[in-house]
N, C-alpha and C positions, 0 to 999 in steps of 0.2 A: 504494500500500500504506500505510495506515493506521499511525501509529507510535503503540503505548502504551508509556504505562510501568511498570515492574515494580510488581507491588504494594505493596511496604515504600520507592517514592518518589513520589509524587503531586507534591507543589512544596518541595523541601526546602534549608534555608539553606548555603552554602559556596566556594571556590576551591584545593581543592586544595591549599592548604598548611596543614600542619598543627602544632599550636604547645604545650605544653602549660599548662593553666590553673594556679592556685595549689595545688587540692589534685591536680595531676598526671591531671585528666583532658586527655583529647587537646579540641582544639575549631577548626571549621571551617567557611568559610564557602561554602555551595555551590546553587545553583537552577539548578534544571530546567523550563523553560517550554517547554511546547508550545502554539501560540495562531496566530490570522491576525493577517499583518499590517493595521493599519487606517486606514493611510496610506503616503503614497509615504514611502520613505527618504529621511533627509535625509543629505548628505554634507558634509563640511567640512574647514578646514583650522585648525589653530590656531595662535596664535600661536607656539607650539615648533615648528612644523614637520608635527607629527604628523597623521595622519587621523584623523578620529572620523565615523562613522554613528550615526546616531539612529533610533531603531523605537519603534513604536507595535503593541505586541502585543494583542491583544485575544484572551480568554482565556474559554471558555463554560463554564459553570459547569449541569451540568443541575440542572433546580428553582431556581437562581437565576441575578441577573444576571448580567452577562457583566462580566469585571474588564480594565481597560486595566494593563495594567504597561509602563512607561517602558523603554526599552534602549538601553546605548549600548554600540560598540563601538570602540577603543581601536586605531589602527596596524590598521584594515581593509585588506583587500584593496581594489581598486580595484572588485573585482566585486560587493562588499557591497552597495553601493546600488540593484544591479541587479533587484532583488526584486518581486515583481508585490504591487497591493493585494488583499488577499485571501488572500493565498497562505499556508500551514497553513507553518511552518517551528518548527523546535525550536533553542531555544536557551542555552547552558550557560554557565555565569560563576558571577556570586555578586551578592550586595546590600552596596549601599553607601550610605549617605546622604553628602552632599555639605551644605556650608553656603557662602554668597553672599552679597553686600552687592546690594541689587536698591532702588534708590528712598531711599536713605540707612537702609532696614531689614536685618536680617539675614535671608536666607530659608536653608530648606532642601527637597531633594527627595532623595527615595530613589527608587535605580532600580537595574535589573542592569547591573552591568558582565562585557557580552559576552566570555566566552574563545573564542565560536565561536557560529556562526549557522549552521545548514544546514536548508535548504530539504526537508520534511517528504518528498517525493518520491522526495528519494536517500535511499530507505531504508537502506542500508548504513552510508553515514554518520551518517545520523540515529542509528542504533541505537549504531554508536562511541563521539556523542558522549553518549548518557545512559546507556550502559553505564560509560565514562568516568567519571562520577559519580558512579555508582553504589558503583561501583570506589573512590573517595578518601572517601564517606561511610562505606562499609564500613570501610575503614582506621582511621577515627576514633571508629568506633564504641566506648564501654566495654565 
């Protein structure tokens, strides 16, 4: 079963927490990706101890190309990495840029930091989690 998404969310920025700005509007940071994967997962361990998966979403755009967007996901499950390439999965977080010393230069990338990855398939879930979204952009809406 195909997951769309509602019309008033195509790919929108956020995380559910919500803060207020100087002149007292609410503001948050929240995306919704639906896309295949376009590489195996990669899994890891860091130096804290933590797990982190890494995905490579690729993301079709009809009439134009196709956009990779970057994922990573933060204290995954064990099962995270377990994802097939190809496989249509929906995934909820927010955008982060990140900055790094790489070659004595400062680099940066921006990419979603996963609050959830579910596998396009379990519809149920799927729908949870960009109803979820949906749910915390409405909240912050003016």
């Amino acid at each position: 079963m195909p997951v769309s998404l509602p019309p008033d969310l195509v790919v929108a920025p956020c995380d559910g927490q919500t803060l207020s700005s100087a002149k007292g509007r609410p503001m948050t940071n929240v995306v919704a990706v639906v896309g295949r994967l376009a590489r195996p997962a990669e899994a890891r361990e860091l130096p804290s101890g933590d797990r982190l998966v890494a995905y490579e979403v690729t993301v079709a755009r009809p009439g134009d190309r196709a956009e990779g967007v970057p994922v990573v996901w933060m204290g995954a499950p064990a099962s995270a990495a377990d994802h097939d390439v190809d496989e249509v999965v929906v995934v909820v977080g927010r955008v982060r840029r990140r900055f790094y010393k790489a070659g004595g230069a400062t680099q940066s990338r921006t990419e979603v930091v996963a609050d959830v990855v579910v596998p396009a398939r379990h519809a149920k879930r799927a729908r949870a989690a960009i109803d979820g979204a949906v749910a915390r952009l409405r909240q912050a809406a003016p």
